[in-house]
Residue frames as a rotation matrix with the C-alpha (Angstrom) as fourth column:
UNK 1
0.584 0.812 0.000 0.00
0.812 -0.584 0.000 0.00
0.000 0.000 -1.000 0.00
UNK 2
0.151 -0.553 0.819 1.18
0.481 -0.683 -0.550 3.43
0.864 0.477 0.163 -0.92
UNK 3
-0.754 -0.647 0.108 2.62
0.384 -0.569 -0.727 5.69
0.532 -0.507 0.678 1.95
UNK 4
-0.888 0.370 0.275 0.81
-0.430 -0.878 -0.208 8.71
0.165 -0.303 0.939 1.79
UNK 5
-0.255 0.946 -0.199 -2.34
-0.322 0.111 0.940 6.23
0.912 0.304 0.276 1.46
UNK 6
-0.348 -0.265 -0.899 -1.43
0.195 0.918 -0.346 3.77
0.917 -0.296 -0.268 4.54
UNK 7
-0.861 -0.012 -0.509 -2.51
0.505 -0.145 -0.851 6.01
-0.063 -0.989 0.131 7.60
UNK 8
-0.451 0.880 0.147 -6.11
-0.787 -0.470 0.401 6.79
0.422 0.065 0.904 6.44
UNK 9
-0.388 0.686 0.616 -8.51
-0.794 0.091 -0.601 6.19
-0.469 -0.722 0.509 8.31
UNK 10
0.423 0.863 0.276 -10.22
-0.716 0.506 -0.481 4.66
-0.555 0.006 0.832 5.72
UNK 11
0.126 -0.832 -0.540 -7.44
-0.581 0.380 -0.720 2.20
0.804 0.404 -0.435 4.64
UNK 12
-0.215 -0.235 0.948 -7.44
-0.973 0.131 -0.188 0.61
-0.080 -0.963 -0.257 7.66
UNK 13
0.463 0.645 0.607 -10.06
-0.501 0.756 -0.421 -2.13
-0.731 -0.109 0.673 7.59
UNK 14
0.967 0.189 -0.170 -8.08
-0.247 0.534 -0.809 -2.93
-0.062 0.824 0.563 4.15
UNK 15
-0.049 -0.936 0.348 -4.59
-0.875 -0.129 -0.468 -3.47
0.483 -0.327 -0.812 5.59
UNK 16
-0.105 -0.075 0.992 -5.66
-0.777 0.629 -0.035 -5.82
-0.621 -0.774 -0.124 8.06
UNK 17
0.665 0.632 0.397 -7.28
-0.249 0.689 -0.680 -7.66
-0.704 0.354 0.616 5.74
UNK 18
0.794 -0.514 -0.324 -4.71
-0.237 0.228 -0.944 -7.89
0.560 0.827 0.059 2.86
UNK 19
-0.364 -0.869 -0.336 -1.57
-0.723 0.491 -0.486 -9.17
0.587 0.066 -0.807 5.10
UNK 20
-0.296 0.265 0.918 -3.99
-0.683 0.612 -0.397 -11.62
-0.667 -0.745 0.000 6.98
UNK 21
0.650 0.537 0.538 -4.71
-0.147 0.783 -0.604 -13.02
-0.745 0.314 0.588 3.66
UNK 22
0.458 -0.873 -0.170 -1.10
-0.787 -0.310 -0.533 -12.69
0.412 0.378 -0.829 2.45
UNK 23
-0.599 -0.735 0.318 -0.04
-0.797 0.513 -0.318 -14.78
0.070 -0.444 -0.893 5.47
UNK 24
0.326 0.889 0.322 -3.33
-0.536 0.455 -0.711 -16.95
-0.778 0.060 0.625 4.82
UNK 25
0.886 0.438 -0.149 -1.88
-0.344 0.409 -0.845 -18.13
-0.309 0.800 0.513 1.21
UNK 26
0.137 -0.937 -0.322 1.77
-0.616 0.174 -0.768 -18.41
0.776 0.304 -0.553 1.84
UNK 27
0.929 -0.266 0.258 1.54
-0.197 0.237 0.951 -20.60
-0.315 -0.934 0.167 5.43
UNK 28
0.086 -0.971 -0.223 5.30
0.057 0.228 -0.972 -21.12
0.995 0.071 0.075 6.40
UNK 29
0.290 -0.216 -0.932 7.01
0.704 0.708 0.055 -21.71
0.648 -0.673 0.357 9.33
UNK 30
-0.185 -0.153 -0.971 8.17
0.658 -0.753 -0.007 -18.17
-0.730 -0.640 0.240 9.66
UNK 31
0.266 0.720 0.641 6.34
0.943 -0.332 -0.019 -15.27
0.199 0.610 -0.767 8.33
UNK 32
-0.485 -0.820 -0.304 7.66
0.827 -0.543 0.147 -11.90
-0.285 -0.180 0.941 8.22
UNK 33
0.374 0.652 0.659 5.46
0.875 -0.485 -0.018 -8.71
0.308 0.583 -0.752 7.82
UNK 34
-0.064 -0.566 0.822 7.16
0.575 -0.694 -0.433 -5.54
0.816 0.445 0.369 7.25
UNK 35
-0.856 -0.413 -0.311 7.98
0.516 -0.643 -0.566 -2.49
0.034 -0.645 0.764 9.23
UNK 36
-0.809 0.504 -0.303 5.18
-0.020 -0.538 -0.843 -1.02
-0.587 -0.676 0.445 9.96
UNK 37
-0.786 0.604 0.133 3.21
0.496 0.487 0.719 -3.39
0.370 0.631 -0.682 7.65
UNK 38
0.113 0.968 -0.225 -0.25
0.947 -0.036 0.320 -2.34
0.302 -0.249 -0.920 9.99
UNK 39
-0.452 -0.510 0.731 -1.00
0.426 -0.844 -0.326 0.95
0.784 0.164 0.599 10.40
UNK 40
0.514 0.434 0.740 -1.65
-0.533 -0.514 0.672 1.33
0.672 -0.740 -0.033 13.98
UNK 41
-0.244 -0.549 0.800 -0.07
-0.888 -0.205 -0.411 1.29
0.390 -0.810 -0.437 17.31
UNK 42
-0.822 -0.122 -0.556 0.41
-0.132 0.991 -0.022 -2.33
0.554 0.056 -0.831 18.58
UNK 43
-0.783 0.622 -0.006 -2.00
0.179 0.216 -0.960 -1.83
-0.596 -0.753 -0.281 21.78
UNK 44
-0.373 0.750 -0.546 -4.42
-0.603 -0.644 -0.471 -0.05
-0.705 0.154 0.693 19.26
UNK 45
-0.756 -0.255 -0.603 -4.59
-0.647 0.435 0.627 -3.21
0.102 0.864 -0.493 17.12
UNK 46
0.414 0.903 0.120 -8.04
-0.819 0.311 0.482 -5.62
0.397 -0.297 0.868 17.19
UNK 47
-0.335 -0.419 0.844 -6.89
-0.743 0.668 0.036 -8.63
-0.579 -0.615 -0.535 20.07
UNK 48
0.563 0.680 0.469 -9.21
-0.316 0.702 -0.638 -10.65
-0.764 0.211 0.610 17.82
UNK 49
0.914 -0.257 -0.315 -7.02
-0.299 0.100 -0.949 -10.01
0.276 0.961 0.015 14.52
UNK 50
0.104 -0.977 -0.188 -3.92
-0.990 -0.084 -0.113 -10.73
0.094 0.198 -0.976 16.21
UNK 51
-0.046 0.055 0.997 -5.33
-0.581 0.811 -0.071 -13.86
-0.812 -0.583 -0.006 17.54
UNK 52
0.783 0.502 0.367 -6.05
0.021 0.569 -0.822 -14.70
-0.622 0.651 0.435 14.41
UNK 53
0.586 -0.644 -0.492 -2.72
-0.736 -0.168 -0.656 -14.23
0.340 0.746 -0.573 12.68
UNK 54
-0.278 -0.891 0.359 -1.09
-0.958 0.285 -0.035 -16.18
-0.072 -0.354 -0.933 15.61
UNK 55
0.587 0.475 0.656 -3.86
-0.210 0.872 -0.443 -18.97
-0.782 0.122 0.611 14.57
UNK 56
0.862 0.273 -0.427 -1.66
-0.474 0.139 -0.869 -18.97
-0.178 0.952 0.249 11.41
UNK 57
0.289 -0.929 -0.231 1.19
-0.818 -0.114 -0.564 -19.22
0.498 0.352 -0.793 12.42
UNK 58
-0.022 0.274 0.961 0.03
-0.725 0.657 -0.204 -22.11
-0.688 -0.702 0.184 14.77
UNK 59
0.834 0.550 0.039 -1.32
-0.337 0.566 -0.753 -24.24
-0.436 0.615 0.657 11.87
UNK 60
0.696 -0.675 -0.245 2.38
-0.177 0.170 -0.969 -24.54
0.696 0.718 -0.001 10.30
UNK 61
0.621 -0.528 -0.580 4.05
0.768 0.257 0.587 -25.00
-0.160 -0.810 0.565 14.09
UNK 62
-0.344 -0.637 0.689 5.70
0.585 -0.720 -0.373 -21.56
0.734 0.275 0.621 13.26
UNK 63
0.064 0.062 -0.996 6.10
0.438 -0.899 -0.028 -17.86
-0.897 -0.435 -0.084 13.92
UNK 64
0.507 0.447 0.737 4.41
0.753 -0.646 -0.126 -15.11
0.420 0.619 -0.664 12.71
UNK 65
-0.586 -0.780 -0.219 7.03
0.810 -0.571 -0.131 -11.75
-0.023 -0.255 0.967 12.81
UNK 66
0.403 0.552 0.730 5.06
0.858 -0.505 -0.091 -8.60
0.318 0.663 -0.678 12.56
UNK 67
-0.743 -0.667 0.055 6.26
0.653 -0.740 -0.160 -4.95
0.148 -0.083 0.986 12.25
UNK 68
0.556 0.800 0.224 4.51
0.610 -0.576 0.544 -2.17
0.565 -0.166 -0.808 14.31
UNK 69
-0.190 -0.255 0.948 4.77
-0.163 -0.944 -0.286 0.83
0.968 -0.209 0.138 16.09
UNK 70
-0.018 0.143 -0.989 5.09
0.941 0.336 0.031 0.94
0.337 -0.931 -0.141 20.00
UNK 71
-0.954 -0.285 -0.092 4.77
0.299 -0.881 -0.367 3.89
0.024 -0.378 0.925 22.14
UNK 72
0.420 0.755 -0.503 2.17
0.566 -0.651 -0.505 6.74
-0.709 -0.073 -0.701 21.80
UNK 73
0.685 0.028 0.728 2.04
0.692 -0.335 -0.639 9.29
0.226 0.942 -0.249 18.82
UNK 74
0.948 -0.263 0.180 4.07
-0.319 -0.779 0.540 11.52
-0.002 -0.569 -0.822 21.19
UNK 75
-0.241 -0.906 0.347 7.06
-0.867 0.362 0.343 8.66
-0.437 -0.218 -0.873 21.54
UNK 76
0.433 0.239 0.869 7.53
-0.624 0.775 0.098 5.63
-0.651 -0.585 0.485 19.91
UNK 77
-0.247 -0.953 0.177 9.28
-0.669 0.300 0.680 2.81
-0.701 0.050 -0.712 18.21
UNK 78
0.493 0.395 -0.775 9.10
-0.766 0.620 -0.171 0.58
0.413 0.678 0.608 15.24
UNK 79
0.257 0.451 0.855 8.89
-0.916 0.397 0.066 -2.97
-0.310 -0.799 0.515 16.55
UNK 80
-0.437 0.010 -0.899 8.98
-0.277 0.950 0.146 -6.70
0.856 0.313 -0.412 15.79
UNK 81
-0.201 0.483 0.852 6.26
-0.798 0.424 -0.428 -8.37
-0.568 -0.766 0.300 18.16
């Protein structure tokens, strides 16, 4: 997803969805999604959707990397969680 596009609002709902069905069609053992692949603060992220990524990476006895922001908009840190 382009940059300038990636932190709308309404872009959101279609992020989640395109690298959950990215890591949905490639299962592997380890999965790797970019720096700041989702565009929202880890805590600010649905518990349901991560559960569901780590369901993928479950299914292949793996790990699922993902790149996010930590912090607050004030401080904070790209990640690997």
């Amino acid at each position: 997803m382009p940059q300038d596009l990636k932190w709308r609002p309404e872009t959101y709902d279609a992020s989640l969805r395109t690298y959950y069905q990215l890591a949905l069609e490639h299962p592997a053992q380890l999965t790797i999604l970019p720096e700041t692949a989702l565009p929202a603060f880890y805590d600010r992220l649905p518990p349901a959707y991560l559960d569901a990524l780590a369901g993928l990476a479950r299914r292949q006895d793996g790990d699922l990397l993902l790149g996010v922001p930590t912090g607050n908009s004030a401080r904070y840190a790209n990640s690997v969680i």
